[in-house]
C-alpha positions in Angstrom: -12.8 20.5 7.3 -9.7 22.4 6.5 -10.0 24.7 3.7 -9.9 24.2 0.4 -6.8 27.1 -0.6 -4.6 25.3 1.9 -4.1 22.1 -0.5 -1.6 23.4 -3.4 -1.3 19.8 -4.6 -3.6 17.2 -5.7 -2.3 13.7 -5.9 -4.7 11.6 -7.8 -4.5 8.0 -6.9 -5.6 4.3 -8.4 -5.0 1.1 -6.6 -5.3 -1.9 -8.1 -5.4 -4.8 -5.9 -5.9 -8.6 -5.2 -9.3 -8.7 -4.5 -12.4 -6.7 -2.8 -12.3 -5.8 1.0 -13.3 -8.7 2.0 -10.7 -10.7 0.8 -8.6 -8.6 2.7 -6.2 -7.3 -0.6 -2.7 -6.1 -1.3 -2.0 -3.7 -3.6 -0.4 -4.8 -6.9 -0.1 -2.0 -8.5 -0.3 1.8 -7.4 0.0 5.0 -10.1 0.0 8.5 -8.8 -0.8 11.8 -11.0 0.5 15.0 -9.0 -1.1 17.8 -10.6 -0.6 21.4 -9.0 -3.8 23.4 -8.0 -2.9 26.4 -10.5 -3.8 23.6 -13.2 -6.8 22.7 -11.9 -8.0 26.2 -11.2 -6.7 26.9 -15.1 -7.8 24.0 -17.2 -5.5 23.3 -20.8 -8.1 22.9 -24.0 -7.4 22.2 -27.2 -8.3 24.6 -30.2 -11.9 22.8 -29.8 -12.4 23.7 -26.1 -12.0 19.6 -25.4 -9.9 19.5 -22.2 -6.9 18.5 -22.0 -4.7 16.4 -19.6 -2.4 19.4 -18.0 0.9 20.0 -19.4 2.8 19.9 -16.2 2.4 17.1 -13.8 4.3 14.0 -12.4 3.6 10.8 -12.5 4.2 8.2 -10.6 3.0 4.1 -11.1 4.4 1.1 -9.9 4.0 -2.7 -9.8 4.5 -5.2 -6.9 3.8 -9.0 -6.4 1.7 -9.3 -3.5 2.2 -12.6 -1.4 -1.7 -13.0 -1.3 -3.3 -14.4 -4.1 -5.2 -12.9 -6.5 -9.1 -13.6 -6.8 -10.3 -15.1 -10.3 -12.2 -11.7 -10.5 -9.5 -9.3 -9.7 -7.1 -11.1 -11.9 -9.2 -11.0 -15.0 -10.3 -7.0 -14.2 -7.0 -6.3 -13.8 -4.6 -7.9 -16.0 -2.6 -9.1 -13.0 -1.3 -11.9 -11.6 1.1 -13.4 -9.0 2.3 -15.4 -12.1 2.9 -12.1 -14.2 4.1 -10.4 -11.4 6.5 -13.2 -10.7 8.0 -13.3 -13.7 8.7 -10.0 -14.4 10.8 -10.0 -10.8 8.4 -7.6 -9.2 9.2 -7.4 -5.7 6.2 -6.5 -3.1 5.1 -3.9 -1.4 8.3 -2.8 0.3 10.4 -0.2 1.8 11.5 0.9 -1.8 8.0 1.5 -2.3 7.3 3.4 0.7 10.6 5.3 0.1 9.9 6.2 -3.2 6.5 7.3 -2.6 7.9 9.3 0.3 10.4 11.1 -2.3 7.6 11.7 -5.0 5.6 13.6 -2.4 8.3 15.5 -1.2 8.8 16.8 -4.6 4.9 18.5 -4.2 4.1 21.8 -2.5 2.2 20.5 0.3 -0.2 20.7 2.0 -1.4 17.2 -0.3 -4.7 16.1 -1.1 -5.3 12.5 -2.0 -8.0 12.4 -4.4 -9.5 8.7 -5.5 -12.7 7.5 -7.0 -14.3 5.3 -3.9 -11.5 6.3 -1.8 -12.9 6.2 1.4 -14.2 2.9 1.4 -11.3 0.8 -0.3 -7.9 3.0 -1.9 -7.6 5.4 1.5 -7.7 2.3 3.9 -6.1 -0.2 1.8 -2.9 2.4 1.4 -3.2 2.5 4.9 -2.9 -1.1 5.7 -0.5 -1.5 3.6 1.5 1.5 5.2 0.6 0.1 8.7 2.9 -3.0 7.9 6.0 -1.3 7.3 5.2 1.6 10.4 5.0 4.5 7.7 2.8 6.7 7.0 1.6 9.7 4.4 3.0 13.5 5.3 1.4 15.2 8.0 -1.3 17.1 7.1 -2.5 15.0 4.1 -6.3 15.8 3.0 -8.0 13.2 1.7 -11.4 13.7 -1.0 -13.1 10.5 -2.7 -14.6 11.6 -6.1 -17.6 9.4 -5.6 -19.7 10.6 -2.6 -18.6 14.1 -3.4 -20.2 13.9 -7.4 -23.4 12.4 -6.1 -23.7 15.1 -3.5 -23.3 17.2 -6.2 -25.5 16.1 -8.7 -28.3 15.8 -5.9 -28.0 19.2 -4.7 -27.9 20.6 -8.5 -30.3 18.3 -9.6 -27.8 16.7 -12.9 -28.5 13.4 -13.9 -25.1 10.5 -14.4 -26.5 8.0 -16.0 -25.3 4.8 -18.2 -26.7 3.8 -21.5 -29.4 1.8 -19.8 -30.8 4.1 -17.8 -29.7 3.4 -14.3 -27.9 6.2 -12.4 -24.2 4.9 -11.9 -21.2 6.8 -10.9 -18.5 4.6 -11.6 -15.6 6.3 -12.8 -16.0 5.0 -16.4 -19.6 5.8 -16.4 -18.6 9.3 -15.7 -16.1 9.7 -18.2 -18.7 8.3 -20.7 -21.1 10.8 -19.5 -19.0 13.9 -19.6 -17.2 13.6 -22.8 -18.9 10.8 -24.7 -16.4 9.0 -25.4 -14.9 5.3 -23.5 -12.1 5.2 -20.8 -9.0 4.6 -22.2 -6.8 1.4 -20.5 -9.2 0.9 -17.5 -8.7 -1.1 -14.7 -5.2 -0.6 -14.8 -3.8 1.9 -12.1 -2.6 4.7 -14.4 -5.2 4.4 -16.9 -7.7 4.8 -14.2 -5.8 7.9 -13.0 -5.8 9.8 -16.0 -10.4 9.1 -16.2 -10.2 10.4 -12.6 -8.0 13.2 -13.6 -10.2 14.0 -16.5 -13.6 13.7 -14.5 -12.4 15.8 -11.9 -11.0 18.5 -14.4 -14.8 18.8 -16.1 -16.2 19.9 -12.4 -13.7 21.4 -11.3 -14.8 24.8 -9.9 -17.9 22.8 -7.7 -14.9 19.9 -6.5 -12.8 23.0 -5.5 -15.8 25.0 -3.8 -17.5 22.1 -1.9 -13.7 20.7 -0.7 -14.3 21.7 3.3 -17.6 19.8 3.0 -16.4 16.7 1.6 -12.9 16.7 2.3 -11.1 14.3 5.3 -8.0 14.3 7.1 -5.7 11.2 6.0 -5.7 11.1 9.9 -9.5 10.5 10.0 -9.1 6.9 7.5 -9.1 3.7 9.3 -7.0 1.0 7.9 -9.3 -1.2 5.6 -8.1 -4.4 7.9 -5.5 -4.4 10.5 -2.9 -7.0 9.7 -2.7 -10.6 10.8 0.3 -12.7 12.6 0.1 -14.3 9.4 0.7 -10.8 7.4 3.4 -9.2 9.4 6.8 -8.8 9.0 9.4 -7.4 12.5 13.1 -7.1 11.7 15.1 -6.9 15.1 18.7 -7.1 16.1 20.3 -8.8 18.6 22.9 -7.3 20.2 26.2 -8.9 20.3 26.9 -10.9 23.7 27.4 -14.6 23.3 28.5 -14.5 19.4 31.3 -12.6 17.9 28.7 -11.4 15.6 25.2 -9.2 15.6 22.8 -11.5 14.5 20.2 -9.5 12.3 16.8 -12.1 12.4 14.0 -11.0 10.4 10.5 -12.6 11.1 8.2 -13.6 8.7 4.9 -15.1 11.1 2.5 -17.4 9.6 -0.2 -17.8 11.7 1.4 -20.5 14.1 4.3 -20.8 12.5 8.0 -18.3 12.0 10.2 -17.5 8.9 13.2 -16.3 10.2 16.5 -15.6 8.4 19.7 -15.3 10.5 22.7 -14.3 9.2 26.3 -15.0 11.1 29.2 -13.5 9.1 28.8 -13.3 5.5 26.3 -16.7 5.4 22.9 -16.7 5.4 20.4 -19.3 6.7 16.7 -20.0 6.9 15.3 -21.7 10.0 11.7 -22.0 10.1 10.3 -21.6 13.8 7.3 -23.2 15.3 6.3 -21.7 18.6 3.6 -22.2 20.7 2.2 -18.8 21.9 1.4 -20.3 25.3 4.5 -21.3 26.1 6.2 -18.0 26.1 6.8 -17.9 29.9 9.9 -20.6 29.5 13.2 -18.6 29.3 16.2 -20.7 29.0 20.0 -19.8 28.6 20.9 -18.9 25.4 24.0 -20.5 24.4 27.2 -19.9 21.3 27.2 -23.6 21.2 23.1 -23.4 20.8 23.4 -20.6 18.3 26.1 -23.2 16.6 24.3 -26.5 16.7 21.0 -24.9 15.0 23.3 -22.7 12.2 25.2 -26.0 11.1 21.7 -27.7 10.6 20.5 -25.2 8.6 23.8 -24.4 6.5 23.4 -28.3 6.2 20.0 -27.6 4.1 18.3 -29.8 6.8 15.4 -27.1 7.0 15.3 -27.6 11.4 13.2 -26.3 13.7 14.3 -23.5 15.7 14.3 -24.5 19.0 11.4 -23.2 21.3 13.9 -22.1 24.1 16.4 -20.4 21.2 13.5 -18.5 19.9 12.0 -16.8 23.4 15.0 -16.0 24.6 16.0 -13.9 21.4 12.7 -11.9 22.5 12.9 -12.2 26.4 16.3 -11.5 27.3 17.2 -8.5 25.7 13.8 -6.7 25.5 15.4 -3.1 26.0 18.3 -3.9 23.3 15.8 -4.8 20.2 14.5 -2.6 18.1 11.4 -3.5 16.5 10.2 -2.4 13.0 7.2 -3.9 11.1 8.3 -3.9 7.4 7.4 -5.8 4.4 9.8 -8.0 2.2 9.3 -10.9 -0.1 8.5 -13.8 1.4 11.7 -16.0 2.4 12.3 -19.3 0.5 14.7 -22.1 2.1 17.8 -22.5 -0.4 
């Protein structure tokens, strides 16, 4: 693995999310700590040697309300739910998001190193995902450590002993932060709460984590996404170009399973047609008309909720392949006015 000196930045990461891998989550809330390597490599204490949470870092946390539902579990761990998220207008995990993550990292001497508690098996591939969606992605040359694997490795090689109250070894992050300074996590389970236990675990090994990074250490390159999207979980915004209408017709797709969102808009109004298409029949291609474009806008502006037609819908796809430009993107999920 890359060496350790060439990561001046360590962004410390917490997801929290809808539910375990299995239930194939979305992130609900992300926090970010960036802390510079000087600071780890020069660790703040107060006048009784305790450390301290460095001085100068930024910080970055954000919430979003996922269009999965939450599991009973995750909801009561967390705090969260689509109804809290709701109603506090929090939009999902967008391109605001991955804009302003984009502009916090720039802010960081790179190269970057993600560092999260379990992160290789569920906050790495999760981000992922999630970044999949939308076609983004982290900087180039982002390293990637997970605290968890690497503190074991550690403790098995030095021969230290982690363990809870009740004797079993543990290494979850608040067992850690017990451990080291005898005293409980503050605000766990939430994203930023978890990010300052991870900050301060990493802080009391700091000099092994920094030594043992080229062991331990992967390329954000080298993480899979957690789950690769369903029809049901993506999102394509296209243009049309204009030819029959006298104006571009920007259609965004929202595909459930069988089934098509899409939202057209003609002029300054805006309508919802919901679209169900039959994958097999994609070979018809029919003429695309103005007066079909008409007929299905004046349903819809009607607030008669129509079909698309079949025919109307290929066509958008199969007659100007070369013209559209295809992004996958995520958005709220349309509602029919």
């Amino acid at each position: 693995m890359a060496e350790s000196s060439r990561c001046e930045t360590f962004v410390f990461l917490d997801l929290e999310a809808t539910g375990l891998p299995n239930a194939n989550p979305e992130i609900a809330e992300i926090s970010l700590f960036a802390i510079h390597r000087f600071s780890l490599e020069h660790p703040e204490r107060d006048e009784s040697g305790t450390l301290q949470l460095p001085r100068v870092l930024d910080k970055l946390t954000l919430c979003m309300c996922p269009e999965r539902d939450f599991t009973p579990k995750a909801s009561e761990i967390t705090g969260l739910s689509n109804q809290n998220l709701t109603n506090n207008h929090k939009p999902g995990f967008d391109r605001t998001v991955i804009k302003t993550l984009q502009e916090f990292l720039k802010r960081q001497e790179s190269p970057i190193c993600l560092v999260a508690h379990n992160g290789f098996d569920y906050d790495f591939p999760l981000l992922r995902t999630e970044l999949q969606r939308l076609g983004a992605d982290m900087p180039e040359g982002t390293i990637c450590l997970d605290t968890l694997p690497t503190l074991r490795g550690l403790d098995k090689a030095h021969h230290h002993s982690t363990r809870a109250s009740h004797g079993k070894k543990s290494y979850s992050l608040s067992n850690l932060y017990r451990r080291y300074f005898n005293d409980e996590p503050k605000a766990a389970h939430s994203a930023e709460g978890d990010v300052y236990t991870l900050v301060m675990v990493f802080l009391h090994r700091a000099p092994e984590l920094l030594q043992c990074f080229d062991a331990e250490a992967q390329s954000w390159d080298e993480i899979e996404p957690m789950y690769t999207p369903t029809p049901g979980d993506s999102v394509v915004e296209a243009t049309m170009p204009e030819m029959h209408y006298p104006h571009p017709l920007p259609l965004r797709f929202y595909s459930q399973g069988c089934g098509l969102d899409a939202k057209v808009r003609r002029g300054p109004e805006l309508f919802w047609i919901l679209s169900r298409v039959d994958s097999s029949e994609r070979e018809r291609k029919e003429e695309l008309s103005k007066s079909e474009l008409e007929e299905t806008s004046e349903v819809t502006e009607a607030n008669k909720n129509p079909y698309m037609t079949k025919n109307l819908f290929y066509n958008i796809f199969n007659r100007w392949p070369s013209n559209l430009c295809l992004k996958t993107y995520r958005e709220g999920k349309p509602t029919t006015s």
